[in-house]
N, C-alpha and C positions, 0 to 999 in steps of 0.2 A: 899784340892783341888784334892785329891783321887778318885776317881770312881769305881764303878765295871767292868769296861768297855766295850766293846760294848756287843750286842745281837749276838747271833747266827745268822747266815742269816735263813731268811723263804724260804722253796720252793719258787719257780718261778711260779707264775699262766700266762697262756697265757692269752688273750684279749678274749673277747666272743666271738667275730670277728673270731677269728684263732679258736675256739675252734669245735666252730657247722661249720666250712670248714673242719676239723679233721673227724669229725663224721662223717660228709654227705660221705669224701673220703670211709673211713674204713668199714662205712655200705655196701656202694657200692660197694665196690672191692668184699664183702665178697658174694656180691648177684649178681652182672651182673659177677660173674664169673662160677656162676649154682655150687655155693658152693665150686669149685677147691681150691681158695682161699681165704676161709672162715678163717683159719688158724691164717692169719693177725690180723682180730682183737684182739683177745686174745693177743693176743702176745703182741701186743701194751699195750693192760690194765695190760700185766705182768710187763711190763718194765716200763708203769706209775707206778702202786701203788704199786712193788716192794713188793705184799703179796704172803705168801706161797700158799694162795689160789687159788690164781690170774692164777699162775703156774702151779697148775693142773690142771686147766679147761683149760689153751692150750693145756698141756699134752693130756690134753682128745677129745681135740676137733681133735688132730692129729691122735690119736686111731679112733675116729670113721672114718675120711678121710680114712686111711687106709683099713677099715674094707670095706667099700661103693666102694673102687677100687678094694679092691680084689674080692667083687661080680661083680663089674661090667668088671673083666677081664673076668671071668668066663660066660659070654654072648657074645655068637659069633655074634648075629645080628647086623644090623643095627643102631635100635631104639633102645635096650635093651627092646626089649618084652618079653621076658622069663622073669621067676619069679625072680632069682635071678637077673635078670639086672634093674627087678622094683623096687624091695627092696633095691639096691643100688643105683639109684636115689632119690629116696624114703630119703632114710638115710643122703645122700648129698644135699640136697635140706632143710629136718629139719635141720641140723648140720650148712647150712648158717645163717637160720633162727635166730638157739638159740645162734650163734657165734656173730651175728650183734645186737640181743637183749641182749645177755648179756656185748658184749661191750660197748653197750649207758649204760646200770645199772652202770658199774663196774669207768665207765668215768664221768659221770656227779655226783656220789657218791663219787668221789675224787676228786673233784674239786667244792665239795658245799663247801659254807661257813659251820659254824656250825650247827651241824644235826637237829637244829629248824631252820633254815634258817638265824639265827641273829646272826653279829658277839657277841664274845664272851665281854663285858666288862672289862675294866680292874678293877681291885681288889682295893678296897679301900688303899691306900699309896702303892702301885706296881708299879712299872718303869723297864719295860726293864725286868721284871721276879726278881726282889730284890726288899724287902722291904724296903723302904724308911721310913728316921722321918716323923712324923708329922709337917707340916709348921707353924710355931707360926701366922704367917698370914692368917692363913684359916678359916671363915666367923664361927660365930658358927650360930646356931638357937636355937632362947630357946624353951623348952619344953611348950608345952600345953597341958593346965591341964586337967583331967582323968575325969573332971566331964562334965555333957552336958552344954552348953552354954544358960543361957534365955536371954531372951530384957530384957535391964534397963527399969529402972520406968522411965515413961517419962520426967521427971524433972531432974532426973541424970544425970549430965554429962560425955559424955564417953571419957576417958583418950587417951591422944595419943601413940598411937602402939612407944615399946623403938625407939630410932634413933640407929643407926649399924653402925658404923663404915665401911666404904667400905675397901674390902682387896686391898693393892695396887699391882698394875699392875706385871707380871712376870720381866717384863723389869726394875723394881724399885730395885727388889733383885740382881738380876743381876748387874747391875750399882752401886749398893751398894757392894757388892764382887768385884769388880772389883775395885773398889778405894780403899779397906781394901788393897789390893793384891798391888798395887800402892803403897801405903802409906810402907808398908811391903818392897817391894823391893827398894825404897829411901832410907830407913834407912839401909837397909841391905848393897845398895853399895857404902853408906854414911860411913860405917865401913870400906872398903876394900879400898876406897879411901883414908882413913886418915891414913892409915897401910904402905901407899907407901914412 
C-alpha cells in the first residue's frame, strides 16, 4: 500500500487571459514610454524564465539606455537636433523596439507547451515520473500477420474476429484492494481484541 509519493509541483501557468494583458502592458510601457522604460520588459522575461541568458540581455538593454542618455545629455537643444542627440534617439527608440520584441519571443517560448506545440505523452507504464508494473488487466492485441491479406474464395467462410475479454473498469481494482485491505485489518484487530 506504498507509493512513491507525490509529484513535484509543475510551474504555475497563468490563463491566456492574464497572459496576452501581461504582454499588451509590458510591450507598451516599453513603447509609449519613447523607449525610457524599455528596461522592464527584459526584466520581466529574466525573472520569468530565470535563464542566464535572459539576464544579459536586460543587462544589455540597461547599457544601451545608458549609452542613448548620455548622448542625449550631451545635446543642448530642444528637439535633440544635433547629431548626437539623433543618435541617441535613434538608439532608444530601437532599444524599445528590440526590448518589447524580444520580450514577446522570450515570454510566449516559456510558456508554450512542448516545442512541437503538443503536450508531451506519458511513457508507456510512467505515473507521476516512476515506473510502474504492468497491470495484469490491460487489453492485449494480437499480432497481425507480416503477410498481405487476400479475399477468401467466395465459398469460404470467414471466421469470427477472437472475442477479448474486456479489461474491467479502474474502479473494479480499486474496490477490489480495498476489500483485501478490509479483510487484512479484521483479522488483524481480530488478533488484538483476543489479546485483551
Amino acid at each position: 500500500m506504498q507509493g512513491h509519493g507525490y509529484a513535484p509541483p509543475q510551474p504555475h501557468r497563468p490563463s491566456t487571459g492574464v497572459l496576452v494583458l501581461l504582454r499588451v502592458i509590458f510591450v507598451a510601457v516599453a513603447i509609449l514610454s519613447i523607449g525610457f522604460l524599455a528596461w522592464v520588459a527584459p526584466l520581466r522575461a529574466a525573472i520569468v524564465t530565470r535563464k542566464r541568458g535572459d539576464w544579459w540581455i536586460f543587462g544589455g538593454s540597461l547599457a544601451v539606455l545608458g549609452t542613448s542618455f548620455a548622448l542625449l545629455a550631451t545635446d543642448n537643444t530642444d528637439d535633440f537636433s544635433t547629431p548626437k542627440g539623433s543618435a541617441g534617439m535613434i538608439i532608444l527608440l530601437l532599444n524599445a523596439a528590440a526590448c518589447a520584441g524580444y520580450y514577446l519571443y522570450a515570454d510566449i517560448r516559456h510558456y508554450r507547451p512542448y516545442p512541437a506545440g503538443y503536450p508531451v505523452p506519458p511513457a508507456q507504464g510512467m505515473t507521476y515520473g516512476y515506473p510502474q508494473p504492468s497491470s495484469p488487466y490491460a487489453a492485449t492485441h494480437p499480432q497481425m500477420p507480416a503477410t498481405p491479406l487476400t479475399a477468401p474464395a467466395p465459398n469460404t467462410p470467414v471466421p469470427p474476429p477472437p472475442l477479448r475479454r474486456p479489461a474491467p473498469a479502474r474502479i473494479d481494482q480499486v474496490r477490489a484492494e480495498l476489500d483485501e485491505l478490509s479483510d487484512y485489518l479484521r483479522k488483524h484487530d481480530g488478533n488484538h481484541e483476543g489479546g485483551r
